[in-house]
C-alpha positions in Angstrom: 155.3 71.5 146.8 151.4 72.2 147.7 149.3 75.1 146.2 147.0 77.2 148.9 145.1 80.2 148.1 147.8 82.5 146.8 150.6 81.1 148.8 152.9 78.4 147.0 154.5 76.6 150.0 157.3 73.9 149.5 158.1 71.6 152.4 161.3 69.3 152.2 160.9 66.7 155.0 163.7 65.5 156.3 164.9 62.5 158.6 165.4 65.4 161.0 164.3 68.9 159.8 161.9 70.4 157.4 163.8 73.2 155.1 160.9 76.3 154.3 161.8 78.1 150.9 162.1 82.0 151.6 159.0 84.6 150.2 161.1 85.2 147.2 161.8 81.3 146.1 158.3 81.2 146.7 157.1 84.2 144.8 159.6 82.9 141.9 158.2 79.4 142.0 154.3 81.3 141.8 155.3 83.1 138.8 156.3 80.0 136.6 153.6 78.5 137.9 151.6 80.8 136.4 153.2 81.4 133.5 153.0 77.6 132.5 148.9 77.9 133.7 148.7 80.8 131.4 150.6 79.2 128.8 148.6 76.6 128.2 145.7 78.2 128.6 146.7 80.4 125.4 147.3 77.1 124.0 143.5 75.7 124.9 142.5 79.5 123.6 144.4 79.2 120.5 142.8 75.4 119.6 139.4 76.2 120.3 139.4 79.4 118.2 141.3 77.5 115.4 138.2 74.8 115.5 135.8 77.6 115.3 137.6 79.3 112.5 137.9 75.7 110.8 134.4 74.9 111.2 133.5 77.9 109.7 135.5 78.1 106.7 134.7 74.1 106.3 130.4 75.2 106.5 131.2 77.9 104.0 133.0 75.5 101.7 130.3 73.0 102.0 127.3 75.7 101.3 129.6 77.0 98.3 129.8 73.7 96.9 126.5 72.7 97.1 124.9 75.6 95.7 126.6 75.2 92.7 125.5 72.0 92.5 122.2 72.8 92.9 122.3 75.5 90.5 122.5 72.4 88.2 119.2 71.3 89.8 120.4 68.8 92.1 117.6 68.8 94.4 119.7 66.9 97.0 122.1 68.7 97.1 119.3 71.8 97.6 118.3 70.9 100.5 121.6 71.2 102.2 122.1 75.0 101.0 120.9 77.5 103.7 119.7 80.5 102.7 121.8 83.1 100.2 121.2 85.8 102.9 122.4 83.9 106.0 126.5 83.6 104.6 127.0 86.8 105.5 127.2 85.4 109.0 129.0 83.1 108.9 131.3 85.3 107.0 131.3 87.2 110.4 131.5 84.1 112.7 134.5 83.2 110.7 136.1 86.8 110.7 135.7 87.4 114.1 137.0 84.1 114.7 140.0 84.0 112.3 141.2 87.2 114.0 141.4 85.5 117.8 143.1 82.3 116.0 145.8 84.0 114.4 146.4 86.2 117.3 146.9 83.8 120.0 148.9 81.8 117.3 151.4 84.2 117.3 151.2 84.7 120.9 151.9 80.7 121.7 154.2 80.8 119.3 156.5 83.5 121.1 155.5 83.1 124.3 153.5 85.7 125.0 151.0 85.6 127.8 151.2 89.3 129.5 147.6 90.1 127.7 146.2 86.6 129.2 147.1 87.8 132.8 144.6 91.0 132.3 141.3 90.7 133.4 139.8 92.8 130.8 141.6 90.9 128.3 140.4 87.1 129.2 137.0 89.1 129.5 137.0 90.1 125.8 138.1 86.5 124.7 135.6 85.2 126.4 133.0 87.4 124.6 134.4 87.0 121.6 133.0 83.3 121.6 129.5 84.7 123.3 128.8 87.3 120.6 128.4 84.6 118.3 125.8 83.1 120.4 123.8 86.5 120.5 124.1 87.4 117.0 122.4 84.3 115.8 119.8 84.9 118.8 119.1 88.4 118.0 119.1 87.4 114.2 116.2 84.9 115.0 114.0 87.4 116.2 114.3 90.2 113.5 111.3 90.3 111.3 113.0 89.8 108.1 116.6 88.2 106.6 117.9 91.1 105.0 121.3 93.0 105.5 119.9 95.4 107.4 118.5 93.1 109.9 121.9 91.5 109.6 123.6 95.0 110.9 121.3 95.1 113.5 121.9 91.9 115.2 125.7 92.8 115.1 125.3 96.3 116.2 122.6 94.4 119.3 124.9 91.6 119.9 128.3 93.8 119.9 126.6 95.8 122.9 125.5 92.7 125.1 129.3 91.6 124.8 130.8 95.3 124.9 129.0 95.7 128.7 131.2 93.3 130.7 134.2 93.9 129.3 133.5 98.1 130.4 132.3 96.6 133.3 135.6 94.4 134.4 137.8 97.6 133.5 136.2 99.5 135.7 136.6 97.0 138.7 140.1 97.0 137.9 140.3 100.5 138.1 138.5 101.0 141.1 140.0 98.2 142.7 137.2 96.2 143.9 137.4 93.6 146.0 137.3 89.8 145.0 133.5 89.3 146.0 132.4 92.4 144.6 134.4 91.1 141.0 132.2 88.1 141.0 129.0 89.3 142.1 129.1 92.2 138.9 130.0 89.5 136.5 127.6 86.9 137.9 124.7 89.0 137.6 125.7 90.3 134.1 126.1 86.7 132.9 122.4 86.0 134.8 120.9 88.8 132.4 123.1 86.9 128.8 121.7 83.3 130.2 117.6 84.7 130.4 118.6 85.2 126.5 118.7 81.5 126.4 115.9 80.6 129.2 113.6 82.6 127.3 114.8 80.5 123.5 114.5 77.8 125.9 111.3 77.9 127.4 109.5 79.9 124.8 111.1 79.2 120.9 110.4 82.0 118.3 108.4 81.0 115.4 111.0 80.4 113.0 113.6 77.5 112.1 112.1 74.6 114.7 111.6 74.4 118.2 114.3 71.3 118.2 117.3 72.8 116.8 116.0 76.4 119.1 116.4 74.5 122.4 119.6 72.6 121.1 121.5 76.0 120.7 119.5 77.4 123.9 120.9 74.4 126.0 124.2 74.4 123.9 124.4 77.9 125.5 123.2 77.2 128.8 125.8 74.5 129.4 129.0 77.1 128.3 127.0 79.7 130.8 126.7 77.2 133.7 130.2 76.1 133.1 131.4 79.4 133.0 129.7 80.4 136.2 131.3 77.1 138.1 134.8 77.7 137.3 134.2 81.3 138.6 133.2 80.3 142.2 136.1 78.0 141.7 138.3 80.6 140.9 136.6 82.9 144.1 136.9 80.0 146.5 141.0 79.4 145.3 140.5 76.0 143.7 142.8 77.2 140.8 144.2 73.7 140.2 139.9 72.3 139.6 138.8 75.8 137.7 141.9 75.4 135.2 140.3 72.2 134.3 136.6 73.5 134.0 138.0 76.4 132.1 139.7 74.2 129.4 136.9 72.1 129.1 134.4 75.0 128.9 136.2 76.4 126.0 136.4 73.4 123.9 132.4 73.0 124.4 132.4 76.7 122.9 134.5 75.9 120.0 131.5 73.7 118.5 129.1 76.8 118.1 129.6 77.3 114.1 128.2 73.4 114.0 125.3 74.5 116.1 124.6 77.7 114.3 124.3 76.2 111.2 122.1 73.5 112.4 119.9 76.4 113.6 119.8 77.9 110.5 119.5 75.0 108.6 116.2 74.5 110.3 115.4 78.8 109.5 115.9 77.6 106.0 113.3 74.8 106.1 111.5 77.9 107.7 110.9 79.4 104.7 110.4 77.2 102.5 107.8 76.0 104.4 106.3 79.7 103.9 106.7 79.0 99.6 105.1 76.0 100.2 102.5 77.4 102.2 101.7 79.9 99.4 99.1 77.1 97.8 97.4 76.9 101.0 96.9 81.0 101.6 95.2 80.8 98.1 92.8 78.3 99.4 92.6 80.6 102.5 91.9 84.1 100.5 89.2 82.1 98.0 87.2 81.1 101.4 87.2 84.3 102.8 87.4 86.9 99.6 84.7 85.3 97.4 84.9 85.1 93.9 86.8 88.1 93.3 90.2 86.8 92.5 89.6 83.5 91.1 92.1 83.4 88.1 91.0 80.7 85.7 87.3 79.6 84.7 88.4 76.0 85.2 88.2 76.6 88.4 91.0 77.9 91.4 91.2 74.0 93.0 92.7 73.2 89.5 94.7 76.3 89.8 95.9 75.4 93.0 97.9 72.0 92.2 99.4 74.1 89.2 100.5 76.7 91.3 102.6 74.1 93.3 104.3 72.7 90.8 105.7 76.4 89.7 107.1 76.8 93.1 110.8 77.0 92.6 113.3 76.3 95.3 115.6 79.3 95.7 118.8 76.9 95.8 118.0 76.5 91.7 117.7 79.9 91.3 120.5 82.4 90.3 121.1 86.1 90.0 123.8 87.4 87.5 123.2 91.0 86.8 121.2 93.8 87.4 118.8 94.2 84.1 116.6 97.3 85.4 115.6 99.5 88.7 112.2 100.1 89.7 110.5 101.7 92.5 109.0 98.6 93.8 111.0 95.9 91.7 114.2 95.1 90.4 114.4 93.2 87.5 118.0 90.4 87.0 119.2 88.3 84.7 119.7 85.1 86.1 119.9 81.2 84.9 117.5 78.6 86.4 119.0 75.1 86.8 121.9 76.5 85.4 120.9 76.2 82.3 118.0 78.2 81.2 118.4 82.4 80.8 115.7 84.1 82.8 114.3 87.4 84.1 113.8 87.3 87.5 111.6 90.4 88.6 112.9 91.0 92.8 110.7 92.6 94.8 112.0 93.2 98.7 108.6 93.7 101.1 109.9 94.9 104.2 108.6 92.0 106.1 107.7 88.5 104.6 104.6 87.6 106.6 101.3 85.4 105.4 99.8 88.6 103.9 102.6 88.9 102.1 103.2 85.9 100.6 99.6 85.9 99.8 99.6 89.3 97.9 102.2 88.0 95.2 100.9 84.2 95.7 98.0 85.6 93.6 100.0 87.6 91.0 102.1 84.1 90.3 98.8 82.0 90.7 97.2 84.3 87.5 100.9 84.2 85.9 100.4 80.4 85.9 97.2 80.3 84.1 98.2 82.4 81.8 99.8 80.1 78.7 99.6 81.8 75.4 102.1 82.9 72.8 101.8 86.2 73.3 102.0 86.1 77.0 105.4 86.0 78.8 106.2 82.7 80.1 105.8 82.3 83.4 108.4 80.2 85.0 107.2 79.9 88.6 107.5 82.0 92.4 110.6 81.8 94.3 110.2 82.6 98.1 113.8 84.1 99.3 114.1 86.0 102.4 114.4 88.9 102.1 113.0 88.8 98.7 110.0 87.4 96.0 110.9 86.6 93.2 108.8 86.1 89.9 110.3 84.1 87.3 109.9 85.0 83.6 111.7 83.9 80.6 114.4 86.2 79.2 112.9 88.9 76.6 115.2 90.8 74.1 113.6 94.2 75.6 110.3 96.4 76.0 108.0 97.2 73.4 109.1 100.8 74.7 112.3 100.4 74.0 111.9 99.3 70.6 109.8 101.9 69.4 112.2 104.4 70.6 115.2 102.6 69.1 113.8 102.7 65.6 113.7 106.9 65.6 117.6 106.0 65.3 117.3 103.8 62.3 119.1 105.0 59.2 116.0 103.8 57.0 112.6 103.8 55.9 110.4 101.9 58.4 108.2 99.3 56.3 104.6 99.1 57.8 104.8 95.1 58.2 106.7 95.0 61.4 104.5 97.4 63.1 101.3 95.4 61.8 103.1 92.3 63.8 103.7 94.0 66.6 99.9 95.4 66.8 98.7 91.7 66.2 100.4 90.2 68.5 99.7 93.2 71.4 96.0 92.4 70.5 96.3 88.6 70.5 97.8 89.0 73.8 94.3 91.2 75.4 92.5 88.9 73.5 93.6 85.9 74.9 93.4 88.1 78.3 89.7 88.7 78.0 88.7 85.1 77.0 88.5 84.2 80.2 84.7 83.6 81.9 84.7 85.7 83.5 87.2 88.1 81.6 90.0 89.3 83.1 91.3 93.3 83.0 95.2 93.8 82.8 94.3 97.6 83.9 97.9 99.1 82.7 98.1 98.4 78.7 100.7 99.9 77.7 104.0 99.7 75.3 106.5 99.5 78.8 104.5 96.2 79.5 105.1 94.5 76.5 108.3 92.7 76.0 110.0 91.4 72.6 111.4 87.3 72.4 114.2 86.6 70.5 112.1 86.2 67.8 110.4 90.3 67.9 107.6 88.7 69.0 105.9 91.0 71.3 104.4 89.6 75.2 102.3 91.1 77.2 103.8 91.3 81.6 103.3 92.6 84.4 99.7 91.5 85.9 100.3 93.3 89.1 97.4 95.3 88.5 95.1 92.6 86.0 92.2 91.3 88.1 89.2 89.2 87.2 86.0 90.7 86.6 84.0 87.8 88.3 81.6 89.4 91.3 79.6 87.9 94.1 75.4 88.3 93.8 76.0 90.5 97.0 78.1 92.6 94.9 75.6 93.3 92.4 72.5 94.0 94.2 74.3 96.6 96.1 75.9 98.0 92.7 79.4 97.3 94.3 81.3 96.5 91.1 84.0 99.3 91.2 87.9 99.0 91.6 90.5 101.6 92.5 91.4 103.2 89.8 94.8 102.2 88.3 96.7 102.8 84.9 99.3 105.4 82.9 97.8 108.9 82.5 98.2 108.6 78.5 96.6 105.4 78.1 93.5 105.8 80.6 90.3 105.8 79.3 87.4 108.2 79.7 85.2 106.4 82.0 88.1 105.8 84.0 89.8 109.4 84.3 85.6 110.2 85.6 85.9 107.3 88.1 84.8 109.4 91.5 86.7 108.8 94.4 89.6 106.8 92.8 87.2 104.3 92.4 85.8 103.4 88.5 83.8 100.2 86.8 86.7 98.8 85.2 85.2 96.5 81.9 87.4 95.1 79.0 86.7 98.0 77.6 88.9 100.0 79.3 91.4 97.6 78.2 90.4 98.1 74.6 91.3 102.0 74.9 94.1 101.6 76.3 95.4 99.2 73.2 94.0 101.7 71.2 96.5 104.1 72.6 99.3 101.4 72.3 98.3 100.8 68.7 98.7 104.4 68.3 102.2 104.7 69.7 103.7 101.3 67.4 102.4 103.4 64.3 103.6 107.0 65.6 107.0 106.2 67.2 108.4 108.9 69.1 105.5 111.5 69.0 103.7 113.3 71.4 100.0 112.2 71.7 98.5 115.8 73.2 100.9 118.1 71.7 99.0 121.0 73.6 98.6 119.2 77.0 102.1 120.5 78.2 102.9 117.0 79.6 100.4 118.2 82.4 98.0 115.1 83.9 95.0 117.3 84.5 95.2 119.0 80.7 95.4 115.6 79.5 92.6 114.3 81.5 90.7 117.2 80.3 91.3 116.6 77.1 90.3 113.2 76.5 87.1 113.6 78.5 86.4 116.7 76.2 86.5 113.8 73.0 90.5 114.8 71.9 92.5 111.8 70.9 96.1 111.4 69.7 96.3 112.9 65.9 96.6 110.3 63.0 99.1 110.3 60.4 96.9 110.4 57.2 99.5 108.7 55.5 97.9 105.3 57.5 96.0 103.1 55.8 92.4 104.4 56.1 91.5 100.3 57.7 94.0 101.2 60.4 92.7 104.9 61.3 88.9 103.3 61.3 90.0 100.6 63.7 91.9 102.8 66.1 88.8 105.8 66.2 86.8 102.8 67.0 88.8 101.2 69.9 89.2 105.1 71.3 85.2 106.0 71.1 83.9 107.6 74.1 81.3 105.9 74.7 82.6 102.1 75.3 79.9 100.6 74.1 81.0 101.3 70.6 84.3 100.0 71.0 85.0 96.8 69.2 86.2 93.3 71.8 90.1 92.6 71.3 88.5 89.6 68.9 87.5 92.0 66.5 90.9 93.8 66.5 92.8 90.5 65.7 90.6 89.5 63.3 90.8 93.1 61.7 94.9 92.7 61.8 94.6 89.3 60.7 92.8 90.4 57.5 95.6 93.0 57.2 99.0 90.7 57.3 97.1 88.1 55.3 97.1 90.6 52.4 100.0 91.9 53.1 101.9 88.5 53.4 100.1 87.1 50.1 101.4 90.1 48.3 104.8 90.0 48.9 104.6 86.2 49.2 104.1 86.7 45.6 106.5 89.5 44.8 109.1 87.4 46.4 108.4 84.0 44.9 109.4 85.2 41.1 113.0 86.1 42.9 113.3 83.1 45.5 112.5 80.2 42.8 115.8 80.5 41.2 117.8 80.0 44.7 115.8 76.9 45.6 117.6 73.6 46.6 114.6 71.6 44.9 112.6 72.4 41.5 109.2 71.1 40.4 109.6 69.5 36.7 106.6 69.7 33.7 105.6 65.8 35.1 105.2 67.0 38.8 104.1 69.7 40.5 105.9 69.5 43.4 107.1 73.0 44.7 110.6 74.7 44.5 112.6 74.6 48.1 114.4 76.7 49.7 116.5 77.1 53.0 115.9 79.5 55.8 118.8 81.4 55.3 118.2 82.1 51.8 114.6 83.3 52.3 116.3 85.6 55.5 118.2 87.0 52.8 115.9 87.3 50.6 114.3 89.7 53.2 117.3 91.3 53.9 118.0 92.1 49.8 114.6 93.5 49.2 114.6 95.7 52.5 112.0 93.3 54.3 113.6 92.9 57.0 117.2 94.8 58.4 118.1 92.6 61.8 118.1 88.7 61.8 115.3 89.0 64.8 113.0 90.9 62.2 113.2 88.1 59.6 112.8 85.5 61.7 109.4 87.0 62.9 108.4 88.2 59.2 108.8 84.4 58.4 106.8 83.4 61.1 104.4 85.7 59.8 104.5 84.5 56.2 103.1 81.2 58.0 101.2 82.3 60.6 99.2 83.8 56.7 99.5 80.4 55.2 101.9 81.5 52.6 105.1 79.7 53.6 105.3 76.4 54.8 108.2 73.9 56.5 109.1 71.6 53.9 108.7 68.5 56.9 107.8 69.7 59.8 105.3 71.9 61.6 107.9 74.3 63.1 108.7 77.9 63.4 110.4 79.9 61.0 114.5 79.8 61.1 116.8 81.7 59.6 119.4 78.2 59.1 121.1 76.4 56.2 119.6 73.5 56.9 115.3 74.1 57.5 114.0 74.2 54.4 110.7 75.8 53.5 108.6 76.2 50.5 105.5 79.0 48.9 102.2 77.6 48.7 101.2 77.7 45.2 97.8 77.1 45.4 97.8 80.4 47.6 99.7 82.4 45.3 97.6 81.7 42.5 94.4 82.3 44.8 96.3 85.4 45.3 96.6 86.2 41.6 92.9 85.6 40.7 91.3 87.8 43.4 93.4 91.1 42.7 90.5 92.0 40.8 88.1 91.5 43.9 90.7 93.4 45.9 90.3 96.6 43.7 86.5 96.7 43.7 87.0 97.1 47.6 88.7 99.3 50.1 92.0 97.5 51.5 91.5 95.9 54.5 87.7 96.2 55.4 86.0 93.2 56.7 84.3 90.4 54.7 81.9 88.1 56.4 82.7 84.9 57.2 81.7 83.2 54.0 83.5 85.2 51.9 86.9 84.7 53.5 87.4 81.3 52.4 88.3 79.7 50.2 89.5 82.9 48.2 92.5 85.6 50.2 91.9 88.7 48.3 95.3 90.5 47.8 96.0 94.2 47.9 95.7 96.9 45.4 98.7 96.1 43.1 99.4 100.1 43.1 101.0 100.3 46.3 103.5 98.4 47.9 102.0 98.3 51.7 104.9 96.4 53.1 107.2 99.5 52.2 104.5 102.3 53.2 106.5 104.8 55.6 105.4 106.7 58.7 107.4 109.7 59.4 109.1 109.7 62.6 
C-alpha cells in the first residue's frame, strides 16, 4: 500500500500479475486512513491541552501555597510568589485551556473527529494555544498591572487570534485554491511572528531581557514549526507533516512553564522599582535642594531607614475594605500574618519613577516620624497596580468619636476631652520640633486616629512638608506653597494667600489646632452658625476676626488658650510647646484631684496594706482601679479607663507596683497612689484658691509643690452641652 498526493494506491504483485484495487476500495481505504490520522491527532490535541491545563492549575497551586506561606513571613518562600495581580491570568490560561481539554476528551473518548476534518476548526485549536502567547505579550507592554490592563490584553490578543480563523472560513467559502490557502495563512502568521522578532530583538523594559527572548524564541520555534509542516502539507508529504504537527503541539503545551518564568522575572521587575525608591530619594535631594529633606539628622541617615521599612508585597495582606476615599482606599489587613494593620491603597494610573518618588517621600517623612502620638508607620509596599502605606490598626478617627459621643446616654466629664487635646498638641508639637520645623498643612479632627488605648495619633502627611529653604529662595522672597487645608480649619493668612499660593509657618498649624481644640470641646456644633455652610462666607468671616463661639461653661484657662492659638495676627499665637505645657498644667490638677478623691475609696480594695511600722503603700490591681473608674462615672468603656490610667501616670499620681509599664485594666498588674503626691496635693489647695485654675506658674514654682484645684468644683465631671 503506498500514499501519493491524494491518491491511496495498493499494488499486490504477484508471480504473474499485479491486482489494482478499484476507486471505491481505494476511496474506502483513504477514509480510515484518515480517520486513524485524525484520531490520533485528537489524541496529541487532547494530551497537549491536558499538560497545559495541568501546568496551570499545578503553577496556581504552587503560588497559592506559597503565598500563604509568606504571609507568615517566610521570605523564601516570597520570592517565589509572583505578583497578586498577575493570577488573574493564569486563571485565564487555565480556563481557556481546561475548556479545549475536556472537549477533545470527550471527543477521543467517542470517537469523534468530524470537527478535526474542518479547516476552521484545526484553525481555532491552533489559536487557542497562540492567544496565550499574545496575551502575555500584549500584557508586557501595558503601562500598568491592573485589571483593566488585564481586559485589554484579552480583548488585543482575542482579535490577533480571531483574524485567521475569519480568514480560513472565508477561503472555505469561496473555495480557494490550495496555494492561495497557504499564501493567506503564511503571511498572517508572518505579521503574529514580528510580535516575537520585535520581543526578540528589542525587549520591553520590564521582567529581564533573558526570560523576554526565552518566550520570544519559545514562540518563534512553535511559528517556524508551524510554518514547516504547512509547506509539508502544500507539497503532500502528509505522512512527514503529521509528525511535525505532533511534535509542534507538544512544544506548545509547555507555554504556562514559560509564562510564568516570564512573569516571575516582571515580578522581580517591580520589586526592583520598591527597592529603587531609596535611590529616587537620593535623586530628588540632588536636584530639589533642601526643600524636602525630612529629618534634621540628615536625609543620608533617612535613607538607610527608609530601606529597611520597605515591605515585600508577598508579606502583605488585604482582608476588608475599612473606608473609600477619592484618592485612597483604606484595608484592614495582617502583615506577616500576624500583626493587624491599616493599609492606606492608593492606585496611580501608571507606576513610573515619578511616581514612586511622589509617595517615596510621604513614607520617607512617615519613617522619621516616631512619637507616641504619631501613627506608627510600618513601612511602603510597592504592588502593581497599587502603593501601599502601612500603618498600625487604629480603633477610629478623632471624627468619628466626637460624633459618637452626641449619642451617649450620659454626662460627658471634661477629662477625656482634656486627653484628647493633649495628646492632638503633643502630636504638632513633636511635628514642629524638627530644625527646621515641619507643617502638617491639614490639622484637623478626620486626621487624628484613636489606639486601642483612646489615645489620639495624628496621619496623613500627604500634605506636611518641611519648612527648610535654599539661600536662593530667600533672597528672591520665594518662600510660599500652594495653598492646602479644610475650609473650617484654615487660617487667616492662609484664606489671604494670593494666587493659591500663601507663607505657610507653624503657625498656621497652631490655628488650625486651635479649631480642633474647639471641635473636642464642642462636639457636634456648628462653628459659623451664620456662614450657611458657604466657603466664601466662611472665609469672609474669619478674615473679618469671627471665630467659633465658646461655651462659657469652659474653664476660663481653656477659653484663654484657644483665643490665643486663633489670634489673627500669628505672631501672637502661642508654639504647640506652650499648648502642652498649658494642658499639662491642666490634667496634672485634674489627675491629683481625683487621685485624691479616689484613694479614700480604692484603699479598702487593695491587695497589700501599709502597717503603723512601715509606710509602704496600699496595692491594688488594674481591674479594680478600672472599676473604680467605672463606679464613680470616670470612665464608661474599658478603652476610656485604660487611657484615664495612663493619664493618672503620665501626672505622676499612679504608679506600676514593678514595673515601668502602661496602665492595664487586668487582675494581675498591680499599681499603687503616690502618697507623697497626694499629700503635696493636700497642702497646696490653699495655693490653688489664691489663683485662677489652670494659669501658668514659672518654672520654679512648679516643683516640688502640684497645686490642686479649687475643692468647689469637681472639674473631672464639668459638662459641655452637646
Amino acid at each position: 500500500m503506498e500514499f501519493n498526493g491524494s491518491a491511496l494506491t495498493v499494488t499486490t504483485v504477484a508471480p504473474h500479475a499485479m491486482t489494482t484495487l478499484s476507486p471505491a476500495q481505494l476511496k474506502s481505504m483513504a477514509d480510515m486512513y484518515w480517520l486513524k490520522q485524525f484520531q490520533i491527532l485528537q489524541i496529541v490535541y487532547t494530551v497537549s491541552y491536558g499538560i497545559m491545563f495541568g501546568l496551570s492549575m499545578s503553577l496556581l497551586v504552587y503560588l497559592r501555597r506559597n503565598r500563604s506561606t509568606a504571609y507568615k513571613g517566610n521570605a523564601n518562600a516570597g520570592r517565589k510568589v509572583i505578583l497578586p495581580s498577575f493570577e488573574p491570568l493564569f486563571w485565564v490560561i487555565a480556563a481557556l485551556t481546561g475548556v479545549y481539554f475536556c472537549y477533545f476528551l470527550a471527543a477521543s473518548s467517542i470517537d469523534y473527529v468530524t470537527p478535526v476534518t474542518i479547516s476552521w476548526f484545526t484553525e481555532t485549536v491552533s489559536q487557542g494555544r497562540q492567544f496565550t502567547f499574545f496575551v502575555v505579550a500584549a500584557f508586557l507592554l501595558q503601562k500598568s498591572v491592573s485589571r483593566p490592563a488585564l481586559v485589554r490584553s484579552m480583548v488585543i490578543a482575542a482579535a490577533i487570534t480571531v483574524i485567521p480563523i475569519i480568514s480560513v472560513r472565508i477561503l472555505d467559502v469561496t473555495a480557494a485554491s490550495t496555494q492561495t490557502s497557504f499564501a493567506v495563512t503564511s503571511l498572517l502568521r508572518a505579521f503574529d511572528t514580528m510580535w516575537f522578532v520585535w520581543m526578540l530583538v528589542r525587549p520591553v523594559s520590564r521582567a529581564s531581557v533573558r526570560t523576554q527572548r526565552e518566550f520570544a524564541l519559545f514562540a518563534l520555534v512553535y511559528y517556524a514549526s508551524s510554518y514547516v509542516y504547512a509547506v509539508l502539507i502544500l507539497m503532500h508529504n502528509y505522512t512527514d507533516s503529521a509528525m511535525v504537527v505532533f511534535c509542534t503541539v507538544i512544544w506548545a503545551s509547555f507555554a504556562p512553564f514559560f509564562v510564568w518564568r516570564l512573569l516571575r522575572a516582571d515580578t522581580e521587575h517591580w520589586r526592583g522599582f520598591s527597592e529603587r525608591a531609596c535611590e529616587f530619594q537620593q535623586h530628588f535631594r540632588e536636584n530639589q535642594g533642601m526643600q524636602e529633606i525630612v529629618s534634621a539628622q540628615g536625609l543620608h541617615v533617612l535613607l538607610e531607614m527608609h530601606r529597611k521599612d520597605l515591605i515585600d508585597f508577598a508579606h502583605l495582606e488585604l482582608q476588608q475594605v475599612l473606608g473609600v476615599g477619592a484618592s485612597a482606599n483604606v484595608y484592614r489587613g495582617k502583615l506577616h500574618s500576624s500583626t493587624q494593620v491599616a493599609v492606606k491603597v492608593y492606585s496611580p494610573t501608571e507606576i513610573s519613577e515619578s511616581t514612586i518618588l511622589e509617595f517615596s517621600q510621604e513614607a520617607a517623612l512617615c519613617t522619621a516620624l516616631k512619637h507616641p502620638n504619631i501613627v506608627l508607620f510600618h513601612g511602603m509596599c510597592i504592588c502593581p497596580p497599587s502603593i501601599c502605606l502601612v500603618y498600625e490598626l487604629c480603633r477610629g478617627s478623632l471624627e468619628d468619636a466626637l460624633r459618637n459621643s452626641l449619642n451617649n446616654d450620659h454626662t460627658e466629664p471634661l477629662w477625656p476631652k482634656l486627653c484628647y487635646m493633649l495628646d492632638a498638641a503633643r502630636a504638632v508639637a513633636y511635628f514642629h520640633s524638627f530644625s527646621p520645623p515641619f507643617i502638617h498643612r491639614d490639622i484637623k479632627p478626620a486626621n487624628f486616629l484613636l489606639d486601642a488605648s483612646n489615645v489620639v495619633k495624628l496621619t496623613d502627611f500627604g500634605e506636611s512638608r518641611s519648612m527648610a529653604f535654599t539661600i536662593e529662595d530667600i533672597a528672591n522672597d520665594n518662600r510660599a506653597m500652594t495653598v492646602r487645608g479644610t475650609v473650617d480649619y484654615m487660617a487667616p493668612e492662609i484664606i489671604d494667600g494670593k494666587q493659591g499660593q500663601a507663607l505657610y509657618t507653624e503657625t498656621a498649624d497652631i490655628y488650625s489646632l486651635a479649631i480642633t481644640l474647639w471641635d473636642i470641646l464642642h462636639p457636634g456644633r456648628e462653628k459659623f452658625p451664620n456662614s450657611n455652610q458657604n466657603h466664601l462666607n466662611i472665609f469672609r468671616m474669619v478674615l473679618n476676626g469671627q471665630r467659633p463661639p465658646i461655651d462659657p461653661e469652659i474653664p476660663q484657662t481653656l477659653q484663654d488658650l484657644l483665643e490665643n492659638c486663633w489670634n489673627s495676627d500669628p505672631i501672637f499665637r502661642p508654639s504647640a510647646k506652650m499648648v502642652v505645657a498649658v494642658l499639662e498644667d491642666m490634667q496634672e490638677d485634674l489627675c491629683g484631684q481625683v487621685s485624691h478623691h479616689l484613694s479614700g475609696f480604692i484603699t479598702c480594695l487593695g491587695t497589700q496594706k501599709g502597717t503603723k511600722y512601715t509606710t509602704t503603700p496600699p496595692v491594688f490591681t488594674g481591674e479594680v482601679l478600672a472599676r473604680c473608674f467605672f463606679e464613680h462615672k470616670y470612665a464608661f468603656e474599658k478603652e476610656e479607663a485604660i487611657r484615664f490610667g495612663n493619664a493618672l501616670m503620665d501626672a505622676g499620681s499612679l504608679h506600676h507596683a514593678k514595673h515601668n509599664k502602661p496602665f492595664e485594666s487586668s487582675a494581675t498588674t498591680t499599681y499603687y497612689f503616690d502618697s507623697q503626691q497626694l499629700d503635696l496635693n493636700r497642702i497646696n489647695r490653699c495655693r490653688k484658691r489664691c489663683r485662677p485654675w489652670g494659669s501658668r506658674r514659672t518654672k520654679a514654682a512648679r516643683r516640688p509643690t502640684r497645686p490642686r484645684p479649687r475643692p468647689a468644683t469637681d472639674l473631672a465631671c464639668v459638662s459641655v452641652e452637646s
